[in-house]
MARTI-199070 format. One line per 3 residues: number of its first residue (from 1); their letters; for each residue z, y, x of N, C-alpha, C. Coordinates in steps of 0.2 Angstrom, whole numbers. Atoms other than C-alpha are relative to their C-alpha. Layout:
NUM> a> Z Y X Z Y X Z Y X; ...
This chain:
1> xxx> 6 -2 2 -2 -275 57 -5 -1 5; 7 1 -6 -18 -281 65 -6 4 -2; 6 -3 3 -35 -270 65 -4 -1 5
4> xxx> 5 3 -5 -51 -274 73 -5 7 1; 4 -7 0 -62 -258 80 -6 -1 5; 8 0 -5 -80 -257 90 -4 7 -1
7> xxx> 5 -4 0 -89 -245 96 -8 0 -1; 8 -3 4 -106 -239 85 -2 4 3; 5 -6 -2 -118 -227 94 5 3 5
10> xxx> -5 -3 -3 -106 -215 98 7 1 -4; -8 0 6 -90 -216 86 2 -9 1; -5 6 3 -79 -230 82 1 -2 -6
13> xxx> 2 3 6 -80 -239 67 7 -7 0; -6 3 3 -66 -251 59 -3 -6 -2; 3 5 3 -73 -269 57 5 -5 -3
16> xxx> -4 5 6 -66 -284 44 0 -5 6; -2 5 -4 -66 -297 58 1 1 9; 3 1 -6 -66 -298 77 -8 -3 2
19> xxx> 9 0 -5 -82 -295 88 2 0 7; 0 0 -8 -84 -299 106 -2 8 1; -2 -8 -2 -80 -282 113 4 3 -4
22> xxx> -5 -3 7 -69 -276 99 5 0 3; -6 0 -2 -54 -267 103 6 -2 -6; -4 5 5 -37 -275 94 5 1 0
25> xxx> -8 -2 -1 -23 -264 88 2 -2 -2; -4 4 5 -9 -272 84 7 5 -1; -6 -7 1 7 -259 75 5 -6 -2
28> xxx> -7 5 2 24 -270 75 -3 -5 -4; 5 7 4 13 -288 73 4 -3 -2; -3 6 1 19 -302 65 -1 -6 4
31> xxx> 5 7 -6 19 -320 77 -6 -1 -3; 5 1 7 5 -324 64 -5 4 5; 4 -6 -1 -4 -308 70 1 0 9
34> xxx> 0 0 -5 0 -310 90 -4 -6 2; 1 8 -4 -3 -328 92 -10 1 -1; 11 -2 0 -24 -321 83 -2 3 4
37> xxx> 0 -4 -4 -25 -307 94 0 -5 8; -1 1 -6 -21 -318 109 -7 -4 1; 5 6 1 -34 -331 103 -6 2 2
40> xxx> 3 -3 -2 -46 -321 101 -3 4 7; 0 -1 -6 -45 -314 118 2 -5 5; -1 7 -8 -38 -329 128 7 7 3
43> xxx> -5 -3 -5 -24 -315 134 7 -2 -3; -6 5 0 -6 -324 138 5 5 -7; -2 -5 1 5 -319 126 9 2 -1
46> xxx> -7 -3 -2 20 -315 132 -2 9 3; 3 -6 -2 8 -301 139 2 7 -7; 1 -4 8 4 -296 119 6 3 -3
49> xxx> -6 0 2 23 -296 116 4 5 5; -5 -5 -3 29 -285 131 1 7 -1; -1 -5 1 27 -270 125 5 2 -8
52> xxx> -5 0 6 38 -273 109 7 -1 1; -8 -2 -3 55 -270 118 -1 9 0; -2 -10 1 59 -251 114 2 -1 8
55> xxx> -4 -3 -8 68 -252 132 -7 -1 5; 6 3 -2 52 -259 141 -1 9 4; -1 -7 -5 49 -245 156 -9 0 1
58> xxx> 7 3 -2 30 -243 161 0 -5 8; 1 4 -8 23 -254 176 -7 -3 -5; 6 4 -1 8 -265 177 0 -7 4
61> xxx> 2 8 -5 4 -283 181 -5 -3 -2; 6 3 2 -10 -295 181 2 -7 1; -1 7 -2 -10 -313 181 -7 -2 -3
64> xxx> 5 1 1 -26 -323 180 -6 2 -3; 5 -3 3 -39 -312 177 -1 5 -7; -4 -5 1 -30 -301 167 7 3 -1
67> xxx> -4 -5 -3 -21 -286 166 4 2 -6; -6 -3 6 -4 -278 157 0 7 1; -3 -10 2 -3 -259 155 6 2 -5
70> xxx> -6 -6 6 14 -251 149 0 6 3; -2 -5 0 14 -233 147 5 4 -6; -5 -2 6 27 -224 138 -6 7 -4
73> xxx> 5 -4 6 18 -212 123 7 5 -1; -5 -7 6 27 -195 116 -3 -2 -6; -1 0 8 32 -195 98 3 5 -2
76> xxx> -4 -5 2 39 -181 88 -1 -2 -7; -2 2 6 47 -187 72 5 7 -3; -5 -6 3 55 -176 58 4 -4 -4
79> xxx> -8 3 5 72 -180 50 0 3 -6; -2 -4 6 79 -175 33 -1 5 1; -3 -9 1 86 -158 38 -5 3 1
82> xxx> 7 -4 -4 68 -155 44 -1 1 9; 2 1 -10 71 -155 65 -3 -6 2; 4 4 -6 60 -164 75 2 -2 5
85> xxx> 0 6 -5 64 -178 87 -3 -2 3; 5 3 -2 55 -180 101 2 -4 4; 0 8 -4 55 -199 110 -6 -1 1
88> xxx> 5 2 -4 44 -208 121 1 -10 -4; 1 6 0 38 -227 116 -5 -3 4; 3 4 -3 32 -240 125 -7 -3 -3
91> xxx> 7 4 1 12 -244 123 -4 -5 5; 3 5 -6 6 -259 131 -8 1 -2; 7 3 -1 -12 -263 136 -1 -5 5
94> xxx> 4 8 -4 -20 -281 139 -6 2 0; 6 0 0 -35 -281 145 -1 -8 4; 7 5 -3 -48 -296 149 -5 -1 0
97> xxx> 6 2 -4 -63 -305 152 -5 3 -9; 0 -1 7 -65 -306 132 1 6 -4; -1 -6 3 -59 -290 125 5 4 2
100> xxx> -3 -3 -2 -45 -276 126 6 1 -7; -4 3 2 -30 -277 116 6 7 0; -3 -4 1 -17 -263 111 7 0 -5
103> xxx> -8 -1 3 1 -264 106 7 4 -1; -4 -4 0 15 -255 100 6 0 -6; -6 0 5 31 -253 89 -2 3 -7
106> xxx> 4 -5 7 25 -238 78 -8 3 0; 6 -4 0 9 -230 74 3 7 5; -1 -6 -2 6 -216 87 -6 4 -1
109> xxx> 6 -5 1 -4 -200 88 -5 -3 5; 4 -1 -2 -11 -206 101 -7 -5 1; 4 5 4 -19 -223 94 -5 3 -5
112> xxx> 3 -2 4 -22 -213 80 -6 4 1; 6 -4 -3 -33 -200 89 -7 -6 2; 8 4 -2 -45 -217 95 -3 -2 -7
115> xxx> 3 1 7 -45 -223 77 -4 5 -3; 6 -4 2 -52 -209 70 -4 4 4; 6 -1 -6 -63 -206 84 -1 9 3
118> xxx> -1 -7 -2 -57 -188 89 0 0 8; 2 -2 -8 -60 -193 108 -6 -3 1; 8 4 -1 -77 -195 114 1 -3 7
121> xxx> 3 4 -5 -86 -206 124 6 -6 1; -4 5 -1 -76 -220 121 -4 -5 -3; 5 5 2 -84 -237 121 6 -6 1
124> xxx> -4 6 -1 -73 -254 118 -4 -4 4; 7 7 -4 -87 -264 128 6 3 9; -3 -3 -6 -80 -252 143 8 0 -1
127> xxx> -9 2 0 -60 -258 146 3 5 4; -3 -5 -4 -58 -247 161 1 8 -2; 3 -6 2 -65 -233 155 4 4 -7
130> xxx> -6 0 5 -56 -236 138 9 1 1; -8 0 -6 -38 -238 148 1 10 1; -2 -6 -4 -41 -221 157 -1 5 -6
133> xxx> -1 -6 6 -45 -211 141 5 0 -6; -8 2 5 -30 -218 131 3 2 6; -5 -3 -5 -19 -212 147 -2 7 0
136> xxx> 3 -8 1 -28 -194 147 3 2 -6; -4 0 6 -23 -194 130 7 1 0; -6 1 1 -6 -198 131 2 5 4
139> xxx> -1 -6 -4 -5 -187 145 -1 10 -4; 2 -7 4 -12 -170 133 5 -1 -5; -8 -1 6 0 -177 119 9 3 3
142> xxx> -3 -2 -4 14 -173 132 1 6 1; 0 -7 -2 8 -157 137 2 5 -6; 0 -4 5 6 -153 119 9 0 -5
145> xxx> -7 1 2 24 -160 114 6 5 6; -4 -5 -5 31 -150 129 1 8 -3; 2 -7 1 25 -132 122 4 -1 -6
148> xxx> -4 0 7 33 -137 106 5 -1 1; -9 1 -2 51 -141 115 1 8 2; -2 -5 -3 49 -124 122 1 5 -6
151> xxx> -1 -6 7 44 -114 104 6 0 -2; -7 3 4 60 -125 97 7 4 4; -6 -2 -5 71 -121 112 0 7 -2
154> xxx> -1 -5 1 66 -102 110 1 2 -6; -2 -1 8 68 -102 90 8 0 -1; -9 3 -1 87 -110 95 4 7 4
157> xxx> -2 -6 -5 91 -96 108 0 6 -7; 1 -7 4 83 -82 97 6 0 -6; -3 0 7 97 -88 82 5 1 4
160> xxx> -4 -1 -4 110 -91 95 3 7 1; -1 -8 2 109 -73 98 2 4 -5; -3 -1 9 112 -69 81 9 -3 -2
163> xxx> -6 3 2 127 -81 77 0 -6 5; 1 5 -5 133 -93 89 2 -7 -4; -1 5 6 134 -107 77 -2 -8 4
166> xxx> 2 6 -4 134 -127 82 -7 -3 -1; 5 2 -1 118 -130 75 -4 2 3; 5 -1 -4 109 -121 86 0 -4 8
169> xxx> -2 3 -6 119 -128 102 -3 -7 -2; 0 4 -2 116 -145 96 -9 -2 -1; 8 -2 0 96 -140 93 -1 -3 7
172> xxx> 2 0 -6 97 -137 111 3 -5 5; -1 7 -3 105 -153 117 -4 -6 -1; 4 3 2 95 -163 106 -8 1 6
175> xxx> 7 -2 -4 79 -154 116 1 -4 7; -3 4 -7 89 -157 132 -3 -6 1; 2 8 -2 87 -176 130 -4 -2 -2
178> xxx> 6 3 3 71 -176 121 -5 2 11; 4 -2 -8 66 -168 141 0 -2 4; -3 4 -5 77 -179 150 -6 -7 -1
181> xxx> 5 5 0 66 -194 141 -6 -1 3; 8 -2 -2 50 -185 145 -1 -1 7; 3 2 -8 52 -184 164 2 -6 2
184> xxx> 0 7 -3 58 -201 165 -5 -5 -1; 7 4 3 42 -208 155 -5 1 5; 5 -5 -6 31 -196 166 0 -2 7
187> xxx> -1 2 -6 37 -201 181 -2 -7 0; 2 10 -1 36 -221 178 -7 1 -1; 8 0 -1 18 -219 173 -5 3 4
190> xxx> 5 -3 -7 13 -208 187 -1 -5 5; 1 4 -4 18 -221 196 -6 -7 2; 5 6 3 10 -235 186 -8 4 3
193> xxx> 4 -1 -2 -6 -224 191 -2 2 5; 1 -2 -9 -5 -221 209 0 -8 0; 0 6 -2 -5 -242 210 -9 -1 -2
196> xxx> 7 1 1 -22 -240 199 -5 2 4; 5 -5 -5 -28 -227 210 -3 -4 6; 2 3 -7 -28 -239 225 -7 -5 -3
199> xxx> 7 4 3 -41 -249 214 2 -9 4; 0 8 0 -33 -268 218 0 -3 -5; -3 4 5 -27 -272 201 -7 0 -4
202> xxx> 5 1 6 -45 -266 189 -5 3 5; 4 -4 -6 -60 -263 199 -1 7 -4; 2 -6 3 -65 -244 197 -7 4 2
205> xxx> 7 -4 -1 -82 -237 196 1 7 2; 0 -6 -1 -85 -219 203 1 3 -5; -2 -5 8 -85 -211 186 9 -1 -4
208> xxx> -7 3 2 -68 -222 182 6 3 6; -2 -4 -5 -62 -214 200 3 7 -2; 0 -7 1 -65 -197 196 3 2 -6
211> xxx> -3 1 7 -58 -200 176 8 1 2; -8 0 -2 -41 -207 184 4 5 4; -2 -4 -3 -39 -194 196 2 7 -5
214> xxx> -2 -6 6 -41 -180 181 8 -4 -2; -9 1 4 -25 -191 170 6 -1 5; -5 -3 -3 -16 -190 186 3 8 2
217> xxx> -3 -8 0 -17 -172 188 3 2 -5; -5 -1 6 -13 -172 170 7 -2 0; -7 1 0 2 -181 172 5 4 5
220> xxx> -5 -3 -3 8 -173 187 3 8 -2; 0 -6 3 5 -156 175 5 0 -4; -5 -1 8 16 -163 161 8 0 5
223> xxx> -9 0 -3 32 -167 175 1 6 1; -3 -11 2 31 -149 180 2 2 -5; -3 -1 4 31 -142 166 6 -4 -3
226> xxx> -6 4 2 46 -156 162 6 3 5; -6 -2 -4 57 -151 175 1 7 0; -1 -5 1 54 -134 174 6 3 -9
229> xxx> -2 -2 6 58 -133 155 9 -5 -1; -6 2 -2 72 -144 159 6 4 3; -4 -5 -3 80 -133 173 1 5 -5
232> xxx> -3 -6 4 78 -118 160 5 -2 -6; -3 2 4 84 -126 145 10 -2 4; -6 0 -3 101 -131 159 3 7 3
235> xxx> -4 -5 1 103 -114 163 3 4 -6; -1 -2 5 102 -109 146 7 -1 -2; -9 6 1 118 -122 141 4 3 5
238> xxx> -5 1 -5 126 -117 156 3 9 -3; -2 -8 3 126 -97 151 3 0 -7; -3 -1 8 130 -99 131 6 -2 3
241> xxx> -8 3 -3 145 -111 139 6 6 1; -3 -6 -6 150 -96 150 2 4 -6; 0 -5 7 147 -85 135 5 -1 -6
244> xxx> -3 3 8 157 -96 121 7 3 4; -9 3 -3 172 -99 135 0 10 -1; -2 -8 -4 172 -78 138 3 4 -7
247> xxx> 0 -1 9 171 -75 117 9 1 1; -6 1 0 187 -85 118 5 4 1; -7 -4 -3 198 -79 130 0 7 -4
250> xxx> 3 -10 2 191 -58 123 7 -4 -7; -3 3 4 198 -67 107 9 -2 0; -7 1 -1 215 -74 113 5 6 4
253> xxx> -5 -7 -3 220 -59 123 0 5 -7; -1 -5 5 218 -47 106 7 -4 -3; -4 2 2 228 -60 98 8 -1 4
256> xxx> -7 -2 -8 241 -61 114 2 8 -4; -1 -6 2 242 -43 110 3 2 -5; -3 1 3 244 -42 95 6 1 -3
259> xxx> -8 5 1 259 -55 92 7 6 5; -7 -6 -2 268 -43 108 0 7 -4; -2 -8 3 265 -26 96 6 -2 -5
262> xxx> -3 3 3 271 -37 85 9 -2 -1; -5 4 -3 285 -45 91 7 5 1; -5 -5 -3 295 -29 97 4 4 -6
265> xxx> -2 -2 8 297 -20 78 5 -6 -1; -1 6 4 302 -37 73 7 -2 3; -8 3 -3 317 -39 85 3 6 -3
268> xxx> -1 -6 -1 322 -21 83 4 1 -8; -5 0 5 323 -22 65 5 -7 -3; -6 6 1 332 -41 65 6 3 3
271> xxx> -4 -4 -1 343 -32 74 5 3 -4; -4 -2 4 351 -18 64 -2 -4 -9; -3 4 7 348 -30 47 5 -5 3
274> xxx> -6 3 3 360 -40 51 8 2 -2; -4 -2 2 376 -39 44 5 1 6; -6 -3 -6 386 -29 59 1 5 -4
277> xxx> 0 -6 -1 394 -14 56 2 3 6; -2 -4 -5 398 0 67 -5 0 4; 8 -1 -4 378 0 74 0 7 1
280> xxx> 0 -6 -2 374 15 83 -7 4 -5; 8 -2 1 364 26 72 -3 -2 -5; 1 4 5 364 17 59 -4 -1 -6
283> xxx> 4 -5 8 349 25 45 -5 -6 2; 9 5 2 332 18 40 -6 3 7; 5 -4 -4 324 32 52 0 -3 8
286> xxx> 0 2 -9 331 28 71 -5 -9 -1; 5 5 -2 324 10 69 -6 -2 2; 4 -2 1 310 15 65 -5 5 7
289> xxx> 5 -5 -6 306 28 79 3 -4 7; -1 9 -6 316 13 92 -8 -2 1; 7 6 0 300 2 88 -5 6 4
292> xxx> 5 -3 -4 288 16 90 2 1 6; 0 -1 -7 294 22 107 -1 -6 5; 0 6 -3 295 3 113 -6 -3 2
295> xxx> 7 -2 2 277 2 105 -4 1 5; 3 -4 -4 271 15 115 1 -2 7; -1 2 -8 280 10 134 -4 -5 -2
298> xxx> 3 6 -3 271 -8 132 -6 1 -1; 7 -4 1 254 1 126 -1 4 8; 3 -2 -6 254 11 140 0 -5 5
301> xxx> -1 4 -4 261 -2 153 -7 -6 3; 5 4 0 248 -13 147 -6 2 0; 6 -4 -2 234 1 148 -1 1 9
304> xxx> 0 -1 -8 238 5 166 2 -6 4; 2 5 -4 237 -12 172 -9 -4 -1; 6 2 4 220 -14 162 0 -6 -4
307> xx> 0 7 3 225 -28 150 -2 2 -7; 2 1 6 222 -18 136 -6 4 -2
C-alpha cells in the first residue's frame, strides 16, 4: 500500500498523487509500489526495501546524497484469547534531496499518529525535523507500551496470588520477552542516535539539536524503565519458582507420610490374615491396638525430629 501526504498550513492532509515535498508511506509495498516511491524521489532502492526484513536491526547509512534510517517501533497486538503481544518492528526512513519516504511491514501506531495529524508542528518540506518527531514518537509509544507491561505483569502476580495456575506463569514469560525485545530495540536506536548526534550524516539546525537531544533523553528513559521492569519481572519468576518448588516438596512430604501411617497397619494386619495358626494373641482387637501403638512411636519419632 502506497499513500502520498503534505503538509497544509498546519495539519497534514492525504493527497491523490505525489507533490514535491510529499512524504511517501509505503505498508508491506508491492515491487509495483517501490520501484514509484523510488522514482519519485530518485532514492536507491535497495534502501526502500531494507526495512522489509522482520530481522533488520536499527542503523543508519548514507550513500550519495541520501540517507537510511532503521528504527525499531513498539507494537502491542491482541490474539484470540484476548492477551496482548508486545513486539518491536523495523521502520525504515529514506530521506533525499527530492522527498522523505517511510517504510514498514504493518501499519503502526506510530505512522498512524502522523497520518492523522495528532503530532504538531510537523512539516513534510522539513525531512530533519520530520525524522526527529517520528523518533520522539516512537520513543513515547515505548514509554507508553512499557507502563502497560507493567499493569499486565501486576494483574498476572495479583492472580498468581490467588491460584498458581500456568496461564498466569506463561502471561509473565510472554511479558519477560516482550522486555527482552524492548531493551534490545532501545538500545540499537540509541545508538543509531548518538551517530546523529554528531551531526556528520544529516546536517542539524539548532532547533533539530535541541529536538534530538529531547528523543535521546526519551530513549534513554524507555531503557531504564526496560531494564528495571525486566529486573523486577526476573525477580518475580525467580520467587514463584522458589514458591512452586517449596508447594511441592510441603506436598510430597504429607504424601511421604502418609503412605508411612499407612504402611505400618497394613503389614501388621497382612500378618495375622494369613493363614498360620498358633499366632500370638490371636482376636480382631490385639491387631488392632499393635498398629495404633506402632502409629504412635513413628508419630512421635517423627514429631521430635520436626518432620512432622
Amino acid at each position: 500500500m502506497i499513500n502520498f501526504y503534505k503538509t497544509a498550513g498546519s495539519s497534514i492532509r492525504e493527497v491523490e498523487e505525489y507533490e514535491e515535498g510529499a512524504w511517501i508511506n509505503l505498508i508491506n509495498p508491492t515491487e509495483e509500489e517501490i520501484y514509484m516511491a523510488s522514482r519519485f524521489t530518485e532514492a536507491e532502492i535497495v534502501f526502500v526495501k531494507a526495512a522489509l526484513d522482520d530481522e533488520e536491526t536499527s542503523r543508519i547509512e548514507t550513500e550519495e546524497e541520501q540517507t537510511l534510517i532503521i528504527v525499531d517501533v513498539p507494537m502491542a497486538e491482541k490474539e484470540e484469547d484476548g492477551t496482548v503481544v508486545f513486539s518491536t518492528l523495523p521502520l525504515g526512513v529514506v530521506m533525499t534531496k527530492k522527498g522523505i519516504i517511510t517504510v514498514a511491514l504493518k501499519e503502526t501506531s506510530v505512522i498512524s499518529d502522523f497520518k492523522n495529524g495528532i503530532i504538531r508542528g510537523v512539516d513534510t518540506m522539513q525531512k530533519t525535523r520530520f525524522l526527529l518527531l517520528l523518533m520522539l514518537r516512537a520513543a513515547n509509544r515505548y514509554l507508553f507500551h512499557l507502563r502497560q507491561i507493567e499493569k499486565a505483569s501486576d494483574r498476572s502476580e495479583d492472580e498468581l496470588y490467588k491460584s498458581q495456575r500456568n496461564q498466569e506463569i506463561m502471561q509473565l514469560l510472554n511479558l519477560e520477552k516482550s522486555l527482552v525485545y524492548f531493551s534490545a530495540s532501545l538500545k540499537s536506536s540509541e545508538a543509531t542516535l548518538e551517530k546523529l548526534l554528531r551531526g556528520r550524516i544529516i546536517k542539524l539546525y539548532d532547533e533539530d539539536q535541541e529536538l534530538l537531544e529531547d528523543v535521546i533523553i526519551e530513549f534513554k528513559q524507555a531503557i531504564e524503565m526496560a531494564d528495571i521492569y525486566t529486573h523486577t519481572l526476573n525477580s518475580t519468576m525467580d520467587a514463584y519458582a522458589s514458591i512452586i518448588s517449596n508447594n511441592m516438596n510441603q506436598i510430597m512430604k504429607v504424601l511421604t507420610l502418609m503412605t508411612i501411617f499407612m504402611t505400618i497397619p497394613t503389614i501388621i494386619f497382612s500378618y495375622y490374615g494369613m493363614n498360620v495358626t498358633n499366632l500370638p494373641i490371636a482376636n480382631s482387637i490385639f491387631p488392632i491396638f499393635i498398629s495404633l501403638i506402632a502409629v504412635g512411636i513413628i508419630w512421635l519419632v517423627l514429631k521430635k525430629r520436626g518432620l512432622y
